[in-house]
C-alpha positions, -999 to +999 in steps of 0.1 A: +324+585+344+320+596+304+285+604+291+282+568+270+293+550+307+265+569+322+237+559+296+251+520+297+245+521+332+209+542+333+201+517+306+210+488+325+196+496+353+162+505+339+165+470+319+167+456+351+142+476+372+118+468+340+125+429+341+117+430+382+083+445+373+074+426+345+079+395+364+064+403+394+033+418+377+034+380+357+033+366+392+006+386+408-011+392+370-009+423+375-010+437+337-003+476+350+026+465+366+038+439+334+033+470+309+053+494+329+080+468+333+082+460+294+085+501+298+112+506+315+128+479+296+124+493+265+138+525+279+166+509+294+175+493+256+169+527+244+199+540+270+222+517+264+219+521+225+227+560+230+258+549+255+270+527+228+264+556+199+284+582+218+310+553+227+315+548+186+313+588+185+341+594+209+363+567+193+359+585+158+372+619+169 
């Protein structure tokens, strides 16, 4: 798997890890849980931006 796959799939995964907290925190109003979900989302975002940089990187060589 190339580097950019790798960080499109961190990223998505993190995106979705973050969205599971963030709702269940929203559920049991737990605000710990809701900011560490809007972390790991913004994290995951951040991953998947990389991915696609090295993606338009690779395809400029």
């Amino acid at each position: 798997m190339s580097n950019s796959m790798s960080d499109k799939t961190k990223g998505m995964m993190n995106k979705a890890k973050g969205e599971l907290k963030d709702q269940y925190g929203n559920l049991t109003d737990d605000t710990k849980m809701q900011a560490e979900g809007k972390k790991d989302k913004l994290k995951g975002e951040a991953q998947h931006k990389i991915g696609d940089a090295k993606e338009h990187l690779h395809r400029e060589k």
